[in-house]
Z-matrix of the N, CA and C atoms (Angstrom, degrees):
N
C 1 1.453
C 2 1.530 1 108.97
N 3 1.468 2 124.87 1 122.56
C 4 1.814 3 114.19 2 149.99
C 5 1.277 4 122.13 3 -61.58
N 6 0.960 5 82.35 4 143.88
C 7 1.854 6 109.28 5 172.29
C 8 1.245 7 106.05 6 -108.74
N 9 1.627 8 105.26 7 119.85
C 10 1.507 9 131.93 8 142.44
C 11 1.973 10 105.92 9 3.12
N 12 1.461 11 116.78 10 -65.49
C 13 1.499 12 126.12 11 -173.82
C 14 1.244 13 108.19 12 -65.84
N 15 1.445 14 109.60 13 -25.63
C 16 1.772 15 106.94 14 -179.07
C 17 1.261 16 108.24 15 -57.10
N 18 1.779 17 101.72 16 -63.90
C 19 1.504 18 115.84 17 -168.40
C 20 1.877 19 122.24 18 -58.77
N 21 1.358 20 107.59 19 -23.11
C 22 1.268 21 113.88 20 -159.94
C 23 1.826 22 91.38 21 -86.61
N 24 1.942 23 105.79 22 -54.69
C 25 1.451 24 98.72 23 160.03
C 26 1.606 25 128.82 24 -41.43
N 27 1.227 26 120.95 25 -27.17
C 28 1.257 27 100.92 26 -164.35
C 29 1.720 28 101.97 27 -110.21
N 30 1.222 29 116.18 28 -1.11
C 31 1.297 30 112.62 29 141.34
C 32 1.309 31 122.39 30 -78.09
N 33 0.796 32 128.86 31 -19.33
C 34 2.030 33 125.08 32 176.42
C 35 1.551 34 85.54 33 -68.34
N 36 1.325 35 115.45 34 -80.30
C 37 1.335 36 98.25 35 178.86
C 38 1.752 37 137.35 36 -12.54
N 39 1.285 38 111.05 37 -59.72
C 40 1.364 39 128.10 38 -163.28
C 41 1.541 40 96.45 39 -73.48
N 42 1.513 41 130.59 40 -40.45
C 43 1.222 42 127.23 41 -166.07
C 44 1.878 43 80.69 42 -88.38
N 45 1.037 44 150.18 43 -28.85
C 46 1.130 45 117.61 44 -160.35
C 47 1.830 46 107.57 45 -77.67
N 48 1.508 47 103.47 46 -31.26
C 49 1.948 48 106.85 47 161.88
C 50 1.528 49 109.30 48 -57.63
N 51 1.590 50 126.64 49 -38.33
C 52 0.917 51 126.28 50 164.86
C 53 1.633 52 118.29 51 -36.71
N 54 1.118 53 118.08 52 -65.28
C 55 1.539 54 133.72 53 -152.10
C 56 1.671 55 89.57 54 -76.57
N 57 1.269 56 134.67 55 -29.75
C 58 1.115 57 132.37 56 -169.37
C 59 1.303 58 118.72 57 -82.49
N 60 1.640 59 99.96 58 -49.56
C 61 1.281 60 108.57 59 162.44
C 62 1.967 61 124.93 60 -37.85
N 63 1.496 62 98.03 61 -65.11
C 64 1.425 63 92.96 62 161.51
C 65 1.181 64 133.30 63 -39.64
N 66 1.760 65 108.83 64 -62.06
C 67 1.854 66 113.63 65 163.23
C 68 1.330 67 125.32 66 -36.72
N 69 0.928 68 125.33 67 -47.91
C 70 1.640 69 137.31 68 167.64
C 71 1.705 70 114.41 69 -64.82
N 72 0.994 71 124.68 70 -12.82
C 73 1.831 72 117.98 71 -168.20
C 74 1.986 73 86.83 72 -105.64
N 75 1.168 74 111.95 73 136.34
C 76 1.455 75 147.59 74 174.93
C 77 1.202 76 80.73 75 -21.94
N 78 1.272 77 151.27 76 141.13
C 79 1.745 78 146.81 77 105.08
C 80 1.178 79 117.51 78 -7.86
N 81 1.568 80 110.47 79 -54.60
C 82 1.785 81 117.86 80 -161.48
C 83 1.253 82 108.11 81 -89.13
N 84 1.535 83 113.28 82 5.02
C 85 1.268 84 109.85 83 178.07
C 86 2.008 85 122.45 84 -123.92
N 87 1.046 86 82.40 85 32.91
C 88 1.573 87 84.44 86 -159.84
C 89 1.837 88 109.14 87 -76.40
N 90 1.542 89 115.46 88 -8.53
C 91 1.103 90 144.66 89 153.59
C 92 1.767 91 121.03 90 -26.51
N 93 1.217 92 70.47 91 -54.97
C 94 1.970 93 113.07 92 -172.71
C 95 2.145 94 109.03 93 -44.56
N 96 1.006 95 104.64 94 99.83
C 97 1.549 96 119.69 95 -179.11
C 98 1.710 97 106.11 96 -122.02
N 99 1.358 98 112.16 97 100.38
C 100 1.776 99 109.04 98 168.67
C 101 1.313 100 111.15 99 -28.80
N 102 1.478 101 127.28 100 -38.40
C 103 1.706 102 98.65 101 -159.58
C 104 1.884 103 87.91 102 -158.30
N 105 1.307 104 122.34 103 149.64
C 106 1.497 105 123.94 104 -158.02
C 107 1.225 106 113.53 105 -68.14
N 108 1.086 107 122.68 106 -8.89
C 109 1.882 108 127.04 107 -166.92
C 110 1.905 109 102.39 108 -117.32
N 111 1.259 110 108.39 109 20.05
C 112 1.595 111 116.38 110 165.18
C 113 1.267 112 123.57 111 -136.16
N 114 1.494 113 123.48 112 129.12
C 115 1.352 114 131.67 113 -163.49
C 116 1.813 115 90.76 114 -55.47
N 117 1.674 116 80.88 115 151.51
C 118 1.791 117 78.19 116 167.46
C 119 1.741 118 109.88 117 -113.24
N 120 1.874 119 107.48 118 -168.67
C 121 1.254 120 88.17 119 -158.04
C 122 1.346 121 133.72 120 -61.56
N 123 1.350 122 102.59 121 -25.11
C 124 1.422 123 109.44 122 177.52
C 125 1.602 124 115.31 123 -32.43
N 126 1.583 125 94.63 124 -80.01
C 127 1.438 126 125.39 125 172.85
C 128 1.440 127 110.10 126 -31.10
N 129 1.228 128 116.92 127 -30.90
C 130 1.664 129 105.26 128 -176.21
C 131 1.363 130 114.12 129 -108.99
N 132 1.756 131 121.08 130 -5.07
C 133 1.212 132 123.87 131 149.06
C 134 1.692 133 129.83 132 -77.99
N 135 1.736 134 103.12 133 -8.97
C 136 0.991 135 94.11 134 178.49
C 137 1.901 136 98.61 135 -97.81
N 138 1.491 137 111.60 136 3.51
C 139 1.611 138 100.63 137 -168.88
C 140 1.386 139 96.04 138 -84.02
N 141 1.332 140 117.47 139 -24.69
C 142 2.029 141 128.23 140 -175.76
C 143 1.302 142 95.27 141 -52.78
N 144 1.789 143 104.88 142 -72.34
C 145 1.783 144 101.17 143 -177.73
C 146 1.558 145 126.16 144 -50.31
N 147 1.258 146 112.02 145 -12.14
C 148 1.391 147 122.38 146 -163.28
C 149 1.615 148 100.51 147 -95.36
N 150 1.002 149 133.27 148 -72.11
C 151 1.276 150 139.87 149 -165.16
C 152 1.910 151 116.68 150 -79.90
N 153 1.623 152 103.88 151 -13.50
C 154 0.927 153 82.09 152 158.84
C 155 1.200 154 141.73 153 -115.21
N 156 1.249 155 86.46 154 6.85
C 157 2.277 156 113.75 155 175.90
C 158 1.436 157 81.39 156 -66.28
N 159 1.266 158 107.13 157 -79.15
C 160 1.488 159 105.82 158 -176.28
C 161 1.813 160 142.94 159 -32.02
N 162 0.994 161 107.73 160 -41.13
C 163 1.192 162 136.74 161 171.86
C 164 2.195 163 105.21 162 -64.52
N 165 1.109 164 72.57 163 -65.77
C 166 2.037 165 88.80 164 173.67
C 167 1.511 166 100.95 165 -61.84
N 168 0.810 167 123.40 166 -43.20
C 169 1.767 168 116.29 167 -173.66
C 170 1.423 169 110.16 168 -76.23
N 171 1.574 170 122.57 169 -28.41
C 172 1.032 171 122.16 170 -175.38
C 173 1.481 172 99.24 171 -74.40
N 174 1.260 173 114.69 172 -49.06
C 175 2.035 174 115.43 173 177.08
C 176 1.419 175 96.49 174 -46.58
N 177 1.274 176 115.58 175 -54.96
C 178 1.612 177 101.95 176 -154.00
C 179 1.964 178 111.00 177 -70.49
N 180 1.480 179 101.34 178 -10.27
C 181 1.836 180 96.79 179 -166.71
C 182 1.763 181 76.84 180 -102.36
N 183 0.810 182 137.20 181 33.17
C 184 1.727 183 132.70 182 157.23
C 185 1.582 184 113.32 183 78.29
N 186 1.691 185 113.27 184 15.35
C 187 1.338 186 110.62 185 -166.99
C 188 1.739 187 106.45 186 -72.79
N 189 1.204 188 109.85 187 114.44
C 190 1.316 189 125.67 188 172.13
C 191 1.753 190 123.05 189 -81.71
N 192 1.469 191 129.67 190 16.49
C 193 1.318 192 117.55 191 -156.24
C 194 1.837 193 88.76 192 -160.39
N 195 1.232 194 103.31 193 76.07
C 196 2.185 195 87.86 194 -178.89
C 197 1.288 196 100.94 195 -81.65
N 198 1.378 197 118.87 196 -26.67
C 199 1.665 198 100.02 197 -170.71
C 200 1.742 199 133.15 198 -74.81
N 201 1.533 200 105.76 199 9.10
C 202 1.446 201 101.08 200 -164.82
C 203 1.245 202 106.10 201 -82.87
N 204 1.256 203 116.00 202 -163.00
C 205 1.445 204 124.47 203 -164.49
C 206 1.608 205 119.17 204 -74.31
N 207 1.702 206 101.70 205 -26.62
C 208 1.151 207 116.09 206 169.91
C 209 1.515 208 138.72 207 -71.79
N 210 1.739 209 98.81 208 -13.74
C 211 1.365 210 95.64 209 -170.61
C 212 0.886 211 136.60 210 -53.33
N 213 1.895 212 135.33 211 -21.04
C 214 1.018 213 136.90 212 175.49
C 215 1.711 214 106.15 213 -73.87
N 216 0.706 215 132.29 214 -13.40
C 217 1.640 216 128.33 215 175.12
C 218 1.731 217 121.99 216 -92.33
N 219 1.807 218 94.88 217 -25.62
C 220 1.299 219 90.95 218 168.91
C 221 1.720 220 111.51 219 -91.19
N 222 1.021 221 113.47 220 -18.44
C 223 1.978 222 114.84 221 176.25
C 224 1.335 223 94.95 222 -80.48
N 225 1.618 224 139.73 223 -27.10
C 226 1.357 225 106.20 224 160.60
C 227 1.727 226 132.53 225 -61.24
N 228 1.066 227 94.98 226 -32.52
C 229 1.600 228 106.55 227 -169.96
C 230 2.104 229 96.64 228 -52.66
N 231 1.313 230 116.27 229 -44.41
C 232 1.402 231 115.30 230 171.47
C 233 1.717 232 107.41 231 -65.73
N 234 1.295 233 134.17 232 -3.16
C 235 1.478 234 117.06 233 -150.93
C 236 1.962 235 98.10 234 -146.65
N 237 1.840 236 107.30 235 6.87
C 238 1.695 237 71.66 236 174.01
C 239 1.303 238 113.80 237 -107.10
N 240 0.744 239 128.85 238 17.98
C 241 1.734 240 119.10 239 133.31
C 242 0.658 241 146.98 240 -24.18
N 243 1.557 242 106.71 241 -40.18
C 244 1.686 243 127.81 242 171.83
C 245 1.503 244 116.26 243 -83.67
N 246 1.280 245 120.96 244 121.79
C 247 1.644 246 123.26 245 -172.33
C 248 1.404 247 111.75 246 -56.14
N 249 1.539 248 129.40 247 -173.07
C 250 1.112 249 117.94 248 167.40
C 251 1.259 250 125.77 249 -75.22
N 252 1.834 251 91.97 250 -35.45
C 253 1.557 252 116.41 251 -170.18
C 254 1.036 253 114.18 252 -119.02
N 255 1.504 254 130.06 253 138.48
C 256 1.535 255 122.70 254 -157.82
C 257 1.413 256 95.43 255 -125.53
N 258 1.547 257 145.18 256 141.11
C 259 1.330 258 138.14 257 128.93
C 260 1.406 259 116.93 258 -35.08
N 261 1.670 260 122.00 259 154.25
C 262 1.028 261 97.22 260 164.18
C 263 1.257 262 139.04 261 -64.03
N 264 1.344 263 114.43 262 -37.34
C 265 1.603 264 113.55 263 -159.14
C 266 1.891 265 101.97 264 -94.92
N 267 1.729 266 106.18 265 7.11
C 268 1.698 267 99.35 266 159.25
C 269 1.559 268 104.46 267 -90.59
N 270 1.153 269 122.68 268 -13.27
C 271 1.715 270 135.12 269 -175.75
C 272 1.219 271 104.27 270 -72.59
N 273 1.449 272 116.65 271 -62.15
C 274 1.838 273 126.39 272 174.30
C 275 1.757 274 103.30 273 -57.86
N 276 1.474 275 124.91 274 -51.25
C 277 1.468 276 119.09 275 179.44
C 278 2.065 277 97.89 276 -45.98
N 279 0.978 278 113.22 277 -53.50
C 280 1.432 279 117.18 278 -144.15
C 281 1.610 280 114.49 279 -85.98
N 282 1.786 281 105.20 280 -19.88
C 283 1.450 282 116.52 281 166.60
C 284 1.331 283 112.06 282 -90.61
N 285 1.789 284 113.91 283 -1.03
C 286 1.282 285 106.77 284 177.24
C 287 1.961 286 95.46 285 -93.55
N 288 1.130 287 111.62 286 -66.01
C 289 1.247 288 105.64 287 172.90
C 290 1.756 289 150.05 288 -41.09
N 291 1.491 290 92.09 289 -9.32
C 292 1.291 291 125.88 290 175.58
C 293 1.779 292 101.05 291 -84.24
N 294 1.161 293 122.97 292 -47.26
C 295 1.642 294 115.56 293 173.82
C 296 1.034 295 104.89 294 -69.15
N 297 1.841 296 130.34 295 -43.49
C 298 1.373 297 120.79 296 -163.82
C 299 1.520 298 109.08 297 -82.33
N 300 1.201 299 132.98 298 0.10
C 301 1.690 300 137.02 299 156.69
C 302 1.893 301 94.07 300 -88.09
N 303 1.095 302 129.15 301 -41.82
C 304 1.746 303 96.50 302 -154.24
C 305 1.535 304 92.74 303 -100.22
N 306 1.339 305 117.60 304 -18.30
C 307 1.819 306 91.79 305 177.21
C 308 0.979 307 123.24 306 -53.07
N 309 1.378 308 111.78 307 -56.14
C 310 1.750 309 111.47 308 -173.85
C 311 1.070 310 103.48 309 -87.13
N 312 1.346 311 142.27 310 50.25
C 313 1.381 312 130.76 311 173.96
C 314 1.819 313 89.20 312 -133.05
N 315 1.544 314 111.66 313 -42.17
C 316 1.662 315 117.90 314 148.91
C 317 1.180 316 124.81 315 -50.28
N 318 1.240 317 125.52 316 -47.85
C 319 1.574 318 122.17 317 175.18
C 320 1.466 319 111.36 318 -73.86
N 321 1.204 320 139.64 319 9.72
C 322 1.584 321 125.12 320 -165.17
C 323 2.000 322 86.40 321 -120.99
N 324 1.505 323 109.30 322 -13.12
C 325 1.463 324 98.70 323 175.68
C 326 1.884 325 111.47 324 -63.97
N 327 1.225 326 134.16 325 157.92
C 328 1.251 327 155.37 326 -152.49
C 329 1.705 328 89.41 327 -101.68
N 330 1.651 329 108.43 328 161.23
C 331 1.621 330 85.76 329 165.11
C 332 1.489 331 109.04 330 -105.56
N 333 1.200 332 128.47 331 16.63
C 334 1.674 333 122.96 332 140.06
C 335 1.654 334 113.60 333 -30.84
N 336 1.788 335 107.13 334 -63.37
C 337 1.056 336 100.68 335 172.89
C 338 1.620 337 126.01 336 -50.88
N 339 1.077 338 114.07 337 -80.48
C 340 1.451 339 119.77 338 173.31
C 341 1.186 340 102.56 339 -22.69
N 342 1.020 341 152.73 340 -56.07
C 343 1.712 342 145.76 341 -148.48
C 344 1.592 343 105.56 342 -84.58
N 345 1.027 344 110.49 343 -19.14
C 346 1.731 345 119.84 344 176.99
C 347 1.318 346 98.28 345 -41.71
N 348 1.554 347 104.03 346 162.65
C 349 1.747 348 118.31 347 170.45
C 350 1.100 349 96.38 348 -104.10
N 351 1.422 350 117.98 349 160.13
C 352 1.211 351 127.59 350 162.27
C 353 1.771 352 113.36 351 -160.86
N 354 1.456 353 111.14 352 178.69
C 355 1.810 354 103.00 353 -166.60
C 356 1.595 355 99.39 354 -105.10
N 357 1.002 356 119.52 355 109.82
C 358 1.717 357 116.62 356 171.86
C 359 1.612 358 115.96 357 -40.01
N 360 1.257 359 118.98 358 173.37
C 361 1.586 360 105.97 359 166.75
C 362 2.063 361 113.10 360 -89.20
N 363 1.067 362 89.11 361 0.87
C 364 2.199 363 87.52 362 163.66
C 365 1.503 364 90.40 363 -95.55
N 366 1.280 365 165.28 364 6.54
C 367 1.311 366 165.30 365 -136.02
C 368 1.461 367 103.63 366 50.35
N 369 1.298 368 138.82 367 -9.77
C 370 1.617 369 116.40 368 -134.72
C 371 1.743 370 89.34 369 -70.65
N 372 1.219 371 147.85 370 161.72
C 373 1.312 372 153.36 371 131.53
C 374 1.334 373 132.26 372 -55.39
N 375 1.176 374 129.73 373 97.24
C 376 1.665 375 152.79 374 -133.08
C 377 2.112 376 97.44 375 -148.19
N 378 1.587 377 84.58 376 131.26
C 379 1.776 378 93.59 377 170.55
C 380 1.366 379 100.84 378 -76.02
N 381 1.672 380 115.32 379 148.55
C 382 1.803 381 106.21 380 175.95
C 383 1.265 382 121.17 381 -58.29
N 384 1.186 383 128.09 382 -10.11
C 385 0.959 384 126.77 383 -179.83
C 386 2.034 385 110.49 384 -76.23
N 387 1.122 386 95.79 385 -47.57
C 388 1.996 387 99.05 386 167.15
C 389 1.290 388 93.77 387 -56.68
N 390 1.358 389 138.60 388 -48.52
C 391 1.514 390 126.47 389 -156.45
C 392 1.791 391 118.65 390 -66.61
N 393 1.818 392 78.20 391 -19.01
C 394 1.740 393 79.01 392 175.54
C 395 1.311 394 101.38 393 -114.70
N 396 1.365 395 152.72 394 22.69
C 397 1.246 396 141.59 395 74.29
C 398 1.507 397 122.30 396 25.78
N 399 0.832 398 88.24 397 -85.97
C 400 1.672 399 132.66 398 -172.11
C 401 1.978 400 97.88 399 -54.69
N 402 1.270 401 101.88 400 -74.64
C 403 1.590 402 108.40 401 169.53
C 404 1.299 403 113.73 402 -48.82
N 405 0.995 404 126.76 403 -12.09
C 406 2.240 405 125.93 404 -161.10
C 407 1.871 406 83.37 405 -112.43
N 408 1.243 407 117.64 406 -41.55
C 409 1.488 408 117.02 407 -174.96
C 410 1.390 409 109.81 408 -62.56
N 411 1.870 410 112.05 409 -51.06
C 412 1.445 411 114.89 410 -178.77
C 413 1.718 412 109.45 411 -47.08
N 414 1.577 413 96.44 412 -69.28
C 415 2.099 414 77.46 413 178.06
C 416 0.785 415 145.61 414 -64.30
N 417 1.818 416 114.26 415 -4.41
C 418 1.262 417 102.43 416 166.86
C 419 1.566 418 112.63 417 -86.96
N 420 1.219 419 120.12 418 -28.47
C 421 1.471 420 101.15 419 150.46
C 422 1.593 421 140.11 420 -18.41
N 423 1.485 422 90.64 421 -60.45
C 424 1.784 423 98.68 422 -178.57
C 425 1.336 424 103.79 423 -87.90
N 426 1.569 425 122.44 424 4.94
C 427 1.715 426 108.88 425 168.82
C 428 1.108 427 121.25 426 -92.90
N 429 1.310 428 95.93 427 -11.29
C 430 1.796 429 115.76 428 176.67
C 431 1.927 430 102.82 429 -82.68
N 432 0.760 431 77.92 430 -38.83
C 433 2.242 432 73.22 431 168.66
C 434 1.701 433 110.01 432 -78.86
N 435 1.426 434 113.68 433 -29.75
C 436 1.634 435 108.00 434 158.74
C 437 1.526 436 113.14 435 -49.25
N 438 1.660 437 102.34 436 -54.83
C 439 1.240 438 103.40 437 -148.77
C 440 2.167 439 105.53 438 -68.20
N 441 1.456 440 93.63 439 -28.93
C 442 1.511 441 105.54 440 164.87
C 443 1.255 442 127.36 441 -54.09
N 444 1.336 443 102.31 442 -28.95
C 445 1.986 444 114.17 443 -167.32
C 446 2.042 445 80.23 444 -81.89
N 447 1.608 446 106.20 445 -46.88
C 448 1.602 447 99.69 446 -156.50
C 449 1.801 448 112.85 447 -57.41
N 450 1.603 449 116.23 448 -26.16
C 451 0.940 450 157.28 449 -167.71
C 452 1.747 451 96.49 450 -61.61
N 453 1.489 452 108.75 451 -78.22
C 454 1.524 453 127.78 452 176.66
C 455 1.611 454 96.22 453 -48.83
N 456 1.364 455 133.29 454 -13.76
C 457 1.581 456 112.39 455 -170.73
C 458 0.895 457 105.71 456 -109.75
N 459 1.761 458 120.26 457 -1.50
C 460 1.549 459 116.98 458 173.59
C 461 1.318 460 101.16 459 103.30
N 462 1.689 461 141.38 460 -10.38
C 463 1.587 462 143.18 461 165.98
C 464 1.437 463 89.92 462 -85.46
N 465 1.631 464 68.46 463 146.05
C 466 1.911 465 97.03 464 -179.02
C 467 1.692 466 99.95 465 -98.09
N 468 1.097 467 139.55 466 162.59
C 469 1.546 468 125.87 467 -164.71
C 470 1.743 469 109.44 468 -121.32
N 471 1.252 470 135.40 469 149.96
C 472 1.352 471 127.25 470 -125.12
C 473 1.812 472 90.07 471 -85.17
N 474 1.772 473 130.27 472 -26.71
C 475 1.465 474 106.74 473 166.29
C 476 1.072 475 116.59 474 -69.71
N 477 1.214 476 129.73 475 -6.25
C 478 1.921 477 125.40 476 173.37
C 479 1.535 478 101.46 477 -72.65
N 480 1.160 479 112.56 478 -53.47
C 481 1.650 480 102.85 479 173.57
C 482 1.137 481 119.85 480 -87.40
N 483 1.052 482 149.41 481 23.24
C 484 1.686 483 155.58 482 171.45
C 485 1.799 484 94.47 483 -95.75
N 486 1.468 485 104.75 484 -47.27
C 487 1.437 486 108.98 485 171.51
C 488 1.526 487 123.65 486 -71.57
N 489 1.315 488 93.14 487 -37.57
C 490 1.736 489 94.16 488 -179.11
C 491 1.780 490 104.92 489 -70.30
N 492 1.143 491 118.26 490 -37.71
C 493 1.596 492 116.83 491 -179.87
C 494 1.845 493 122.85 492 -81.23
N 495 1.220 494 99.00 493 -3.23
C 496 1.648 495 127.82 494 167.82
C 497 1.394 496 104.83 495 -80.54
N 498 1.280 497 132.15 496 -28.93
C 499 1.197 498 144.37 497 -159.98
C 500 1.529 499 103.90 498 -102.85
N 501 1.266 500 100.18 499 -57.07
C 502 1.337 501 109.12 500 -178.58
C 503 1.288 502 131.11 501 -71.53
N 504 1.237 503 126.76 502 -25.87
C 505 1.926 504 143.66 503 127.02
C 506 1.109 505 99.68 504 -58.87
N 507 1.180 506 138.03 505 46.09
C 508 2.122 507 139.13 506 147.80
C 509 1.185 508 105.59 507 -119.64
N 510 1.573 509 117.84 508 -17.87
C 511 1.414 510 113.58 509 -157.43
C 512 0.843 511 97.11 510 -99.91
């Protein structure tokens, strides 16, 4: 069986490559998109902070239904706070502070909660607990297009070297 602590740990994790990733990519370049029809990095560090404050707030106020017509109006109500446009290092403040409000506000749920049904945003029907699954999977998705943008600038990204220096204390 997962546990609730797995998933929430192993998203702290993922946002913490997250947060680095950002720290590490140029300031002056956060503009910067390989090709014109793809958000660039900015934009897709600010969609991480965006969707998953949002997303998490909606679990935590009991929203049972993401796919209806409304969802984009109810994931704002968790997210306008957040500007359109972020500096970097208010982006890194705010994706760091964004885990340190929803972990423990995720971990103090019961697993009554977690076991609930609820409607994904494709409709499929998922316990909240898959949904935040589901949420820990989405950013690492879009950290993996950081880690691509970091890639194109010639930085190597901090699990490439966590691995490469794991390796290198073997030898």
């Amino acid at each position: 069986m997962v546990r609730a602590e797995y998933i929430i740990d192993s998203w702290k994790n993922v946002r913490q490559d997250t947060i680095a990733a950002v720290e590490e990519f140029p300031a002056g370049e956060f503009g910067y998109s390989p090709a014109a029809d793809l958000q660039t990095f900015g934009q897709i560090g600010r969609h991480i902070l965006v969707s998953t404050h949002g997303l998490t707030g909606m679990l935590l106020a009991g929203d049972t239904d993401f796919a209806g017509p409304d969802f984009r109006a109810r994931i704002a109500t968790h997210t306008a706070h957040i500007p359109e446009t972020l500096e970097p290092a208010e982006l890194v403040r705010r994706l760091r502070e964004s885990v340190d409000e929803r972990a423990p506000q995720l971990a103090a749920q019961k697993p009554e909660f977690w076991a609930g049904m609820m409607k994904r945003v494709d409709g499929a029907m998922v316990t909240r607990l898959e949904m935040l699954l589901w949420v820990a999977e989405h950013e690492l998705t879009h950290r993996q297009q950081l880690f691509t943008y970091l890639r194109m600038k010639g930085i190597v990204p901090a699990t490439t070297r966590r691995r490469l220096a794991r390796l290198a204390a073997a030898e």
